[in-house]
N, C-alpha and C positions, 0 to 999 in steps of 0.2 A: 650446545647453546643453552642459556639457564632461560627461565623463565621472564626476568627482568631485563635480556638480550635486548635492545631497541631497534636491531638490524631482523630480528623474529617479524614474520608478518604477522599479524593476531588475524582469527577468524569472527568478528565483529559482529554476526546473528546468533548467536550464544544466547542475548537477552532480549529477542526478536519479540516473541509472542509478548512478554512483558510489556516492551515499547511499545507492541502494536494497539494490545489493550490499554494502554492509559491514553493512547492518543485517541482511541474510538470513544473511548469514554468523554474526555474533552470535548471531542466534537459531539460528540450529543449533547453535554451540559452546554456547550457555548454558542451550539448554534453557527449558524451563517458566519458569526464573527470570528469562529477560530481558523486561521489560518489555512489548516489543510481544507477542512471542508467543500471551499471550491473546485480546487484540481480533484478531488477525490468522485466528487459528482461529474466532471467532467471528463474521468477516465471514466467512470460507469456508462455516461451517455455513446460515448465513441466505442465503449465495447461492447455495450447492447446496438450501436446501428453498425458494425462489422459481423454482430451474432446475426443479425437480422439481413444481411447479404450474402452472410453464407447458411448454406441450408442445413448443415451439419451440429452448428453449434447451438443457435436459437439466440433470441435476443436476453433473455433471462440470464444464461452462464456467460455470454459475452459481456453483461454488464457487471454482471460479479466478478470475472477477469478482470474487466476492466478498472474495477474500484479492489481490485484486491492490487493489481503492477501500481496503480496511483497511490494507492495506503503504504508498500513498502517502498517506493521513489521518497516521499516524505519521510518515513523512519529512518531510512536508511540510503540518504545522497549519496 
C-alpha cells in the first residue's frame, strides 16, 4: 500500500496536541462564546461530581478527566 492508498486507514491524532492547543487557546481568548467551551465545562463538572462519589479519585482529577474526554470529543469527533 503507498501512502496516497485511500483504502489506508490514517491514524488522525498525529496532530492532537497541536489541535488541542489552539482550541484551548480560543477558548480562552473567546470566552463563553467559543463553541467548545460549554461541553468542556460540562464534562469538568460531571467528572468532578463522579470524582467526588467515588473516594478513590477526588473531585479535582475527575474534573480534569472529565474536561480533558470533553476537549478531545471536540478535537477529535
Amino acid at each position: 500500500m503507498s501512502a496516497d492508498d485511500p483504502n489506508e486507514p490514517r491514524h488522525q491524532d498525529h496532530q492532537l496536541i497541536p489541535d488541542a492547543t489552539a482550541e484551548i487557546k480560543a477558548m480562552a481568548t473567546q470566552g463563553m462564546k467559543h463553541p467548545s467551551t460549554k461541553p468542556v465545562l460540562a464534562g469538568a463538572a460531571v467528572g468532578a461530581l463522579a470524582g467526588w462519589i467515588l473516594p478513590v479519585v477526588g473531585p479535582i482529577i475527575g474534573g480534569v478527566a472529565g474536561a480533558g474526554i470533553m476537549l478531545y470529543k471536540r478535537v477529535r469527533p
